[in-house]
N, C-alpha and C positions, 0 to 999 in steps of 0.2 A: 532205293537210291537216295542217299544223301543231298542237301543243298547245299551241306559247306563243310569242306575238312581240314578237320587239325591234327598234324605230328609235331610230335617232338624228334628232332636231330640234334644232339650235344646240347648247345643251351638256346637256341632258335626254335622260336616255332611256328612252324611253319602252316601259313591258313589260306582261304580260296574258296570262291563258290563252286559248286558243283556243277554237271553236267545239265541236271533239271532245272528248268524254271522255277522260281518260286516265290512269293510274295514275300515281303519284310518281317512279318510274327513268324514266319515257319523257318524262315532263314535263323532268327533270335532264338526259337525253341531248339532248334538242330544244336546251334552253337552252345548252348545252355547244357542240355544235354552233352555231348561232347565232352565239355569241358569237365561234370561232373561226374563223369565214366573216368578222366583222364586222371581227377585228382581222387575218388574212390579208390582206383588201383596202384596208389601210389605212383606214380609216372611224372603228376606234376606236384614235387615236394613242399617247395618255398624254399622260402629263406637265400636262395640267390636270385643275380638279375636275371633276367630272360630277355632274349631280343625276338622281336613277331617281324615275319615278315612273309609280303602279301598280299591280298587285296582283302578291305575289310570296310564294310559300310561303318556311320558313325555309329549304328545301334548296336554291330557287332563290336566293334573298338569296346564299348560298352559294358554290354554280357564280359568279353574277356578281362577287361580290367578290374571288375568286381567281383566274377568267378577269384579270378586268380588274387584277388587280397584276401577272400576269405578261403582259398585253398592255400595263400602263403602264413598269416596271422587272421585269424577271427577275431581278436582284440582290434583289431583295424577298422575290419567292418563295423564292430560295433561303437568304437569313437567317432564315426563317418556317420552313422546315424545318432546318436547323442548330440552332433553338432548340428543335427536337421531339424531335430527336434524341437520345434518352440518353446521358449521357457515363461513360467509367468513370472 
């Protein structure tokens, strides 16, 4: 049994906790997971908007929004961490 599921319908996607109880890391591994099965298989492309909707703790909000910049552009992610980066 899962802690938290995500579909996509048209351009929503649709998310939620599951029926089990479960701590906050295993809720974030679920949704991690998840999302990289979703964009693996082609399912979640990029390059358009997407609307989420649902219930989603800030850690899942999280997971899904950096899943999904490096399932939409990987150059994304990696200006996102260039900018974290300390410079001397």
């Amino acid at each position: 049994m899962t802690t938290y599921h995500i579909s996509l319908e048209d351009d929503v996607l649709k998310v939620g906790f599951g029926a089990t109880l479960a701590t906050g890391d295993c809720i974030v591994r679920d949704t991690a997971l998840l999302l990289d099965k979703m964009i693996a298989s082609g399912e979640l492309l990029g390059g358009e908007l997407i609307k989420i909707n649902g219930r989603a703790s800030i850690l899942v909000v999280h997971v899904i929004s950096f899943d999904g910049l490096r399932g939409s552009d990987p150059r994304l992610l990696q200006e996102v961490g260039d900018l974290a980066t300390p410079q001397n």
